[in-house]
C-alpha positions in Angstrom: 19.2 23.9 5.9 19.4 21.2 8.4 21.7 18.2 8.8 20.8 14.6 8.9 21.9 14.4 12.5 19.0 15.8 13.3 16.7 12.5 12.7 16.0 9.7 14.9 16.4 6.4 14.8 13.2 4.6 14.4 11.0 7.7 12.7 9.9 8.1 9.4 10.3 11.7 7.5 8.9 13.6 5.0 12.1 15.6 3.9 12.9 17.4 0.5 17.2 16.8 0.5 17.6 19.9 -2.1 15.8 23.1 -3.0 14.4 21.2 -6.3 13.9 17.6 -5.2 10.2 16.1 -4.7 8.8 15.2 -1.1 10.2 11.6 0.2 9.6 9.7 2.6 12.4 7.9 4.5 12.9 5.7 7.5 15.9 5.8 10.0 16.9 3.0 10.9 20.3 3.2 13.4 22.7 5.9 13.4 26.7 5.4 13.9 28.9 7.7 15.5 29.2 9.2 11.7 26.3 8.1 9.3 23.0 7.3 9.3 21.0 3.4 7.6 17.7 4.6 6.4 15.4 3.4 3.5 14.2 5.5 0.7 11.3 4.6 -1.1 11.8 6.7 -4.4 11.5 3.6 -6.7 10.9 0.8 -4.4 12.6 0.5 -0.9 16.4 1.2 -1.2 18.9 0.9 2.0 21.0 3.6 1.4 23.8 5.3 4.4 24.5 9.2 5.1 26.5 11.5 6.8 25.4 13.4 9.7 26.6 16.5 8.3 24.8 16.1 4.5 22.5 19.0 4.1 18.6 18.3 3.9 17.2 21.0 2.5 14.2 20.9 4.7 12.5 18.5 7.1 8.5 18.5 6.3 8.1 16.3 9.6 8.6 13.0 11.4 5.2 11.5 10.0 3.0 9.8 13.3 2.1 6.1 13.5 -1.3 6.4 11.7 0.3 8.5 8.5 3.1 6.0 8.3 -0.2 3.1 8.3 -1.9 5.1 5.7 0.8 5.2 3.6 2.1 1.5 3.8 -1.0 0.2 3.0 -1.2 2.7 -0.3 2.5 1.9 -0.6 2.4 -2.1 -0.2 -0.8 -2.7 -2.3 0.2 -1.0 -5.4 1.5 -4.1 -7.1 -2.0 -5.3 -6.5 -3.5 -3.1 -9.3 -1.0 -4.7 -11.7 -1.1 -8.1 -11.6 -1.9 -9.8 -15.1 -4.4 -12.8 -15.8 -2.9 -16.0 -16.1 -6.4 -17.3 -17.3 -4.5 -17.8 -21.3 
């Protein structure tokens, strides 16, 4: 188990928080004294705070520049495959 202390500010992670979870991806933004700011992108981007002491079941890895890229652009675009007509 690790702690949520352990993250940077300014890095993206693939982490699994419990044993049972799926893979996310999250972003650090600033850490407090206490807590963490980071986004969650689970369904859509959600700004959410932590302890440093909540357990994280594991931490994949801090994701490099080109990943975090990849991903944004698969990540970003998706609403383009579902935009309607408005040709009625």
């Amino acid at each position: 188990m690790y702690t949520y202390d352990l993250l940077e500010a300014g890095c993206n992670y693939l982490i699994q928080e419990k044993e049972e979870d799926a893979l996310q991806m999250i972003k650090v933004h600033f850490k407090t004294d206490h807590a963490l700011c980071l986004s969650t992108f689970t369904d859509g981007e959600e700004i959410v705070w932590r302890k440093k002491a909540d357990l994280i079941f594991d931490i994949i890895e801090c994701l490099d520049d080109q990943a975090v890229t990849a991903w944004e652009k698969l990540y970003y675009n998706q609403d383009a495959f579902y935009e309607e007509d408005d040709d009625e």
